[in-house]
Structures are given as structure tokens and as C-alpha cells.
C-alpha positions in Angstrom: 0.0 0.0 0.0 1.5 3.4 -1.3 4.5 1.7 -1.3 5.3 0.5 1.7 5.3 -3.1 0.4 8.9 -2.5 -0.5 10.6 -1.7 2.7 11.2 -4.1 5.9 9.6 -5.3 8.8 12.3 -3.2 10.7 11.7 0.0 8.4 7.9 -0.2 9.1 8.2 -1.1 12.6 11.0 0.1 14.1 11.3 -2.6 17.0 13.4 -0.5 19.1 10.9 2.0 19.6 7.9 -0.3 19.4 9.8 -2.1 22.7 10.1 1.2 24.4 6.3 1.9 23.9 5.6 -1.6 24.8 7.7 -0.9 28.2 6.1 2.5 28.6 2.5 1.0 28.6 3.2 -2.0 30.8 5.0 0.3 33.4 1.9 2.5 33.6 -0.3 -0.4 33.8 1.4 -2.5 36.6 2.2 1.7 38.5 -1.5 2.0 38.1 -2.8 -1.2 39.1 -1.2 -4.1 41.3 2.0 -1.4 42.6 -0.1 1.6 43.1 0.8 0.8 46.6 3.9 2.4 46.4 2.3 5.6 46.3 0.7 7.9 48.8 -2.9 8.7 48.7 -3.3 6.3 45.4 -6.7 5.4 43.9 -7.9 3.5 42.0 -7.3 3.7 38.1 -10.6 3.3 35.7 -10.2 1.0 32.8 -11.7 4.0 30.7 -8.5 6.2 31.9 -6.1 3.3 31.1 -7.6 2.6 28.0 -6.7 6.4 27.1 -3.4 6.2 27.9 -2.3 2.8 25.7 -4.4 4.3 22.6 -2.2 7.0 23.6 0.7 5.6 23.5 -0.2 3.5 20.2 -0.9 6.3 18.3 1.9 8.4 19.2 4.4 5.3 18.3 2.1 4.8 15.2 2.8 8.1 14.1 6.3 8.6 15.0 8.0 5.5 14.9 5.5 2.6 12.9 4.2 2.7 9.2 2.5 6.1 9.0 6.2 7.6 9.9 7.8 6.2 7.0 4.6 7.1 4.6 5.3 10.7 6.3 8.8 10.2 4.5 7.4 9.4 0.8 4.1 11.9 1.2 3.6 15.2 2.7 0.2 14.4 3.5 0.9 11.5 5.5 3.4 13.7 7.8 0.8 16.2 8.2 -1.2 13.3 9.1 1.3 11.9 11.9 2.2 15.5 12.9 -1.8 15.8 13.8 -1.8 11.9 15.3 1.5 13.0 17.1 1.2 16.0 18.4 -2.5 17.1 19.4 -4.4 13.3 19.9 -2.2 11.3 21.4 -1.1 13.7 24.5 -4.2 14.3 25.5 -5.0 10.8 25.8 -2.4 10.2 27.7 -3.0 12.8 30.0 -6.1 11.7 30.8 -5.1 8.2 31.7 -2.1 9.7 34.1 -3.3 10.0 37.8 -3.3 13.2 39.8 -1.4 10.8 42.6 0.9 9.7 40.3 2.1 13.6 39.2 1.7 14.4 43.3 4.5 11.8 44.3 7.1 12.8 41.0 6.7 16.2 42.8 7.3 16.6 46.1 10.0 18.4 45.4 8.6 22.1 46.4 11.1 23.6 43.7 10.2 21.0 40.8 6.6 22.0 41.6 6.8 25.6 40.6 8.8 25.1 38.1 6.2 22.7 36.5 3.8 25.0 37.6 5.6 27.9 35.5 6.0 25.9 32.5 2.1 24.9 32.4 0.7 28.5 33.0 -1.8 29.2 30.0 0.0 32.1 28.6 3.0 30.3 28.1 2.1 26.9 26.8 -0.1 28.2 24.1 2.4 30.8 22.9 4.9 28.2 23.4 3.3 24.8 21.5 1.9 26.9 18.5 5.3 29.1 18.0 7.2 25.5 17.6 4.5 23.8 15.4 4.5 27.1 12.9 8.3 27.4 13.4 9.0 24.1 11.9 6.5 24.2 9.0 8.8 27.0 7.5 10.1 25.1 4.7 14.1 26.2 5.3 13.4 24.7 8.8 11.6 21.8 7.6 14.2 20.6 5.2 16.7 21.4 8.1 15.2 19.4 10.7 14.4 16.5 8.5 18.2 16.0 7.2 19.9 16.6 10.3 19.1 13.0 12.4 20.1 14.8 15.7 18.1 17.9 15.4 15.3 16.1 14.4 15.3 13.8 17.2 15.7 16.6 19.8 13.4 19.4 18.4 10.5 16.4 18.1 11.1 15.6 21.9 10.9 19.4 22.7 7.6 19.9 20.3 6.0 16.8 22.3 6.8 18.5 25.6 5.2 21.3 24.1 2.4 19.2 23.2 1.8 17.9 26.8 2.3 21.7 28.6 -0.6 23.2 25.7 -3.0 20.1 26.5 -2.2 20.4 30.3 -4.6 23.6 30.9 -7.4 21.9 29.6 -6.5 18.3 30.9 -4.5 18.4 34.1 -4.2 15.3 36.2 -3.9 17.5 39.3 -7.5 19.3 39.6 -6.3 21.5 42.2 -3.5 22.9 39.7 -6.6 24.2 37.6 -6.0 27.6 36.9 -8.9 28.2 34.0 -12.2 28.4 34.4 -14.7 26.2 32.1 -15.4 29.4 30.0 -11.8 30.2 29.7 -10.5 27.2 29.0 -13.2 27.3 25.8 -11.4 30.3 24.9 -7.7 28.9 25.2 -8.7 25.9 22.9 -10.1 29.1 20.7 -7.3 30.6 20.9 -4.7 27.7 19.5 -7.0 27.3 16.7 -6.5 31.0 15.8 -2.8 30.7 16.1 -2.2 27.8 14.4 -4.3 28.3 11.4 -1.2 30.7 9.5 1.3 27.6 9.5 -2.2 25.8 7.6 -3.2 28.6 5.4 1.1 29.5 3.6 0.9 25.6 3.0 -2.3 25.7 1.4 -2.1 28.8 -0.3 1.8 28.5 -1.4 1.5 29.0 -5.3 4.6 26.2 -5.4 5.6 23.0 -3.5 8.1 24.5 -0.8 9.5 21.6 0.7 12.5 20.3 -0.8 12.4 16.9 1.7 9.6 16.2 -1.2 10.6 17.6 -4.2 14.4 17.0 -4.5 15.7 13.6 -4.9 19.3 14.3 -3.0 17.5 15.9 0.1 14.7 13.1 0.1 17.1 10.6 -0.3 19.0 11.9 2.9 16.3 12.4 4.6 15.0 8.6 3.9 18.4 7.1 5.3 17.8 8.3 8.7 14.7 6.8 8.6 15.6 3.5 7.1 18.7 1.6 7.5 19.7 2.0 4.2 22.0 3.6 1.6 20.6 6.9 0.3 22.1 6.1 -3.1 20.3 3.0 -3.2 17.2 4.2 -2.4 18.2 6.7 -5.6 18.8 4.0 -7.7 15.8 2.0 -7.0 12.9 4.5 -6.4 14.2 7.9 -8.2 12.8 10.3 -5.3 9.5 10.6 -4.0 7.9 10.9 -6.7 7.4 7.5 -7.1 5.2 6.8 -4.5 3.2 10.2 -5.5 -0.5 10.0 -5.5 -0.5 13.5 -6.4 1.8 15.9 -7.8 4.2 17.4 -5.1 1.9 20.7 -4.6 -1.6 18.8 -4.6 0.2 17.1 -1.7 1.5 19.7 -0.1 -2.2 21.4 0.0 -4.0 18.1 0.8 -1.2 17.8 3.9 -2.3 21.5 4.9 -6.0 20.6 4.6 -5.2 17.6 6.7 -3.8 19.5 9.4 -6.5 22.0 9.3 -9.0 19.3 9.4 -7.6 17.4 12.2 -6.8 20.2 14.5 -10.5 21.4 14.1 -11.7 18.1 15.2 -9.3 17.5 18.0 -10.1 21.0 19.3 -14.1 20.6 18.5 -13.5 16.9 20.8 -12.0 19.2 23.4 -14.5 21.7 23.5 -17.6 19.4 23.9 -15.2 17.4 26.4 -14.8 20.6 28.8 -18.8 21.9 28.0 -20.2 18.3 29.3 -17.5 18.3 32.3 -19.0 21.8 33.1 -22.4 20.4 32.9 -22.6 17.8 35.0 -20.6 19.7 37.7 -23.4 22.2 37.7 -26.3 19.7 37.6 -24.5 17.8 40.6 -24.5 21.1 42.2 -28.2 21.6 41.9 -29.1 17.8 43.0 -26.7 18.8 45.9 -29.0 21.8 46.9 -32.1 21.9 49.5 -35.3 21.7 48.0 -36.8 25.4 49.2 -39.4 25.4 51.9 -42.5 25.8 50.4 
């Protein structure tokens, strides 16, 4: 399928990092369930919350690591795609699933608290997470980061940090960290849809395919090898550049991957808003089932 039939069970899969998210999830599971002992104040974890943090997980290595991060080598589209999986689904699901006892005890270090504290303040995180995302969808950066194996690795671990800190406002495991108000926190999901949608509309609107990762053969080529273990001039010599796995031609691609974005980040957002609005409501209507009947 798009023409991943002619790489590897290690180039799809990368087992490496399949092990680590394999280790990740069955940490969580045995800290959150028979060793949640070990913790002060611990509670019980539901499945629903576990749940969200292995689909979590999955997607993120999915995205990152498995088969849709080498598509997201042959097809801008599919990176845009893993980008969206990556970087605004998958941490929220994992936050979710990560129990306020669980953050307490990491932090009982009064100084590692405020600084936490400092990083996750509203103001910060969404300037912070959206200034990254639009930063590297420059096309010099782009190319940059996607040739240069150890950039790559360590501005994708600081964009997924920066993933975690936007999301926490909205989703924070420690409720009595909540800074933001139901309404407000409606306006802060507002408010990274507003300043994300540039990055979307210059890769949409660009009158040319900007990236070179998916127009020149050389730079795709080098790009590939850190992604498969493989020689970049044999990938050359067999597949000519990415234009043969094109579905489209490399602009259409580039305008579907902005769409793709656009479209994704609207639904993850819209998820978030109706998440927060039925949160909101029940807390009120448990508030009015709380309150005295009035004496007649």
C-alpha cells in the first residue's frame, strides 16, 4: 500500500521503539494497578482512563515511529497526518489516563513543583506549543530538521513536551492545579486554533511545493536514510525520489497535507470543546441535586 510493500519489517516497525512503547504501557499499567501501593494517597485507576493512555501511547508510536512515519517520509500528506496523530491526539490521551497521585509523588520536590507550575501556565504553553508547530513548517526549517538526524530527534522531543504543557490547561491530572475556568478554558482551545491556522493557510495557499524533503531527490534521499537503514544512493537507484510513491503531484500534496492539518486540529479541538462543555455540565447539575429543596 503506497509503497510500503517495498521496505522491511524493521523500516515499518522500528522494534526498538515499538519495545520502548511496549515498556512505557506495561509500566503504567502495573504503577496504576497491582504497585499503586507504592504511592501515597493512590486510587484506584478506571479502565476507561487506562484505555486512554495505551491508545495513547499506540498512536503516538504509530505516528512517530511505525508505518505512518515512513509514509510521512514518501508523502507530505501523510506527515501532516502523523504531525496531527502525534502531536494534538495522542497527549491528551495520555493525560487523561495519568493520575493526579501519580504527578503528586514525582513532585514533592517544592522547587520541581513551581517550576512545573511555571511551565504549564496558560500564557506560556499556548504561545509556546503553537510558536514550535508554525516554526517548523517553515520550509528552510523543515528541510533542516528532516536532514539533520540529531536535530530532528531533539526538536520532536521538545515539540512533544510542548504538546503535553498546551494540553495540560485543559487536561490536568492534578485538579487543584486548575488555573482556568470552564469558560476560559473554551477560549484557550479558541485561541490555538486561531494561532495555528497561519502555518495551515502559507501551506495551502503557497503557489509552489516549498519543501524540498519532497521535491528533490538528493535531500529526500537523505532524509530517507535516517529513517531506514539503508543507503541513500540506493534508495536513488531504486525509487528515483519521492515521486514515485506520489499520489498527487508534489503541490496537490503539499495542500491536501495543509487541509489535513486544518482538518484534524478542528476536530481534535471541537473533541475538546464538547469534552470541557459536558465536564462543566454535569458539575453544575450535581451542584443543583446537591441543593435543599426550598421550603415551600
Amino acid at each position: 500500500m503506497f509503497g510500503l510493500q517495498y521496505f522491511s519489517f524493521v523500516d515499518l516497525w522500528s522494534p526498538l521503539e515499538l519495545a520502548i512503547a511496549a515498556v512505557v504501557v506495561i509500566a503504567f499499567l502495573i504503577v496504576t494497578g497491582p504497585k499503586r501501593t507504592w504511592f501515597p494517597d493512590s486510587a484506584p485507576v478506571s479502565i476507561g482512563r487506562k484505555i486512554a493512555f495505551v491508545v495513547g501511547v499506540a498512536l503516538y508510536y504509530f505516528a512517530q515511529s511505525g508505518p505512518l512515519s515512513l509514509l510521512g517520509h514518501l508523502m507530505f500528506s501523510a506527515h501532516m497526518t502523523a504531525m496531527s496523530i502525534a502531536y494534538l491526539i495522542a497527549p491528551p490521551l495520555m493525560l487523561i489516563g495519568i493520575p493526579g497521585w501519580f504527578v503528586r509523588s514525582l513532585l514533592r520536590n517544592r522547587a520541581l513543583e513551581r517550576i512545573l507550575k511555571a511551565l504549564t501556565h496558560p500564557l506560556i504553553t499556548v504561545m509556546c506549543f503553537n510558536m514550535l508547530f508554525s516554526f517548523y513548517h517553515m520550509p528552510a526549517i523543515h528541510d533542516y530538521v528532516m536532514t539533520h538526524f540529531t536535530i530532528h530527534r531533539l526538536f520532536f522531543a521538545v515539540l512533544l513536551i510542548a504538546a503535553f504543557m498546551m494540553w495540560w490547561p485543559v487536561i490536568s491530572p492534578v485538579p487543584e492545579w486548575n488555573r482556568l475556568s470552564e469558560l476560559k478554558k473554551m477560549a484557550y482551545i479558541f485561541a490555538n486554533g486561531v494561532l495555528i491556522t497561519p502555518a495551515c493557510a502559507l501551506i495551502i495557499f503557497a503557489n509552489t511545493a516549498v519543501f524540498a524533503t519532497y521535491n528533490d531527490p538528493a535531500i529526500w534521499a537523505k532524509a530517507m536514510g535516517y529513517c531506514v537503514p539503508t543507503n541513500a544512493s540506493l534508495l536513488l537507484d531504486q525509487f528515483e525520489g519521492p515521486q514515485y510513491f506520489a499520489l498527487f503531484d508534489p503541490q496537490e500534496d503539499q495542500q491536501l497535507g495543509g487541509v489535513i492539518m486544518k482538518i484534524m486540529q478542528e476536530i481534535t479541538y471541537g473533541a475538546a470543546l464538547a469534552y470541557i462543555f459536558f465536564n462543566w455540565y454535569s458539575r453544575e447539575r450535581a451542584k443543583e441535586d446537591l441543593e435543599p429543596d426550598p421550603v415551600a
